[in-house]
N, C-alpha and C positions, 0 to 999 in steps of 0.2 A: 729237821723233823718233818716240814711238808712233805719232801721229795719222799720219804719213808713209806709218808702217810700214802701217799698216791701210787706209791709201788705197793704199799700192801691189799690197798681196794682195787687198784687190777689182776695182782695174781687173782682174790678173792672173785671177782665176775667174770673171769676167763677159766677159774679152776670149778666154778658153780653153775655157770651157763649151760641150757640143755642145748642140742643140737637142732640145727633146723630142720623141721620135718613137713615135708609135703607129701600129698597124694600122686598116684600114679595113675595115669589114665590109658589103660591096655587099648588104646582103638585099634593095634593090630590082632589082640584075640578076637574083637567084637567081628571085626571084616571077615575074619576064618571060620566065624560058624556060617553052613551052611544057610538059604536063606528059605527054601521049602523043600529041605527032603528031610527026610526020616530021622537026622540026626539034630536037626533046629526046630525052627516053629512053624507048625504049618500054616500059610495066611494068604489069602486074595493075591492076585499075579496082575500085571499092569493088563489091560484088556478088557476084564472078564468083566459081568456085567452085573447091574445091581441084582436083579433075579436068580444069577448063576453063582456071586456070594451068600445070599442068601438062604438058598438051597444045600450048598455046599456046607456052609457054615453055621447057619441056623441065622436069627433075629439078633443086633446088638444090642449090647446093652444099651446102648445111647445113640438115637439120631439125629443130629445136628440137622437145622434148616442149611438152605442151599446160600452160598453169598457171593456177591459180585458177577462179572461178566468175562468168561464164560461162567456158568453157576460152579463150584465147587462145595459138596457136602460132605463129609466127614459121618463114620460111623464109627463108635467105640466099644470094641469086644475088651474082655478081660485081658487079655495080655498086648493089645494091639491096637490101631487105628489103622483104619481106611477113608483114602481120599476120592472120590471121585470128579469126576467135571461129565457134567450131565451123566451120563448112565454109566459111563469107563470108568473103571478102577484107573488112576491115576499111578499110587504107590502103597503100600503099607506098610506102619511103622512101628518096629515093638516098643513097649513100654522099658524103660529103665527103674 
């Protein structure tokens, strides 16, 4: 009767058990959008300068003080972040 017992509660968790499910993480759509032209988001280019995003772009929403050595500040727009080190754009980063 054991041996019954233990055949019948694994048909029953092998025949009830849901399947494993995980997320998919596309990093190769993300690399394929373009990164400033017309079909992505338009955002600060490594170079350009605090005054020339600005202009460009208008005021962030958020300005981070400058930290460590070289200074490195961070500005926060709606869809993005920009880093600079002292007055150069560094990189900028979209938001997920």
């Amino acid at each position: 009767m054991t041996f019954r017992f233990f055949t019948v509660v694994a048909f029953l968790i092998t025949a009830f058990a849901q399947p494993a499910v995980a997320d998919v993480l596309l990093i190769d759509a993300i690399n394929q959008e373009p990164i400033n032209s017309e079909e992505g988001l338009p955002r600060p280019t490594r170079g350009m300068t605090m005054n020339q995003v600005k202009q460009r772009y208008g005021n962030p929403d958020v300005e981070y003080p400058w930290v460590g050595h070289p200074p490195i500040t961070r500005w926060d727009y709606s869809n993005y972040s920009v880093f600079f080190e002292h007055q150069y754009v560094l990189t900028s980063v979209v938001h997920h």
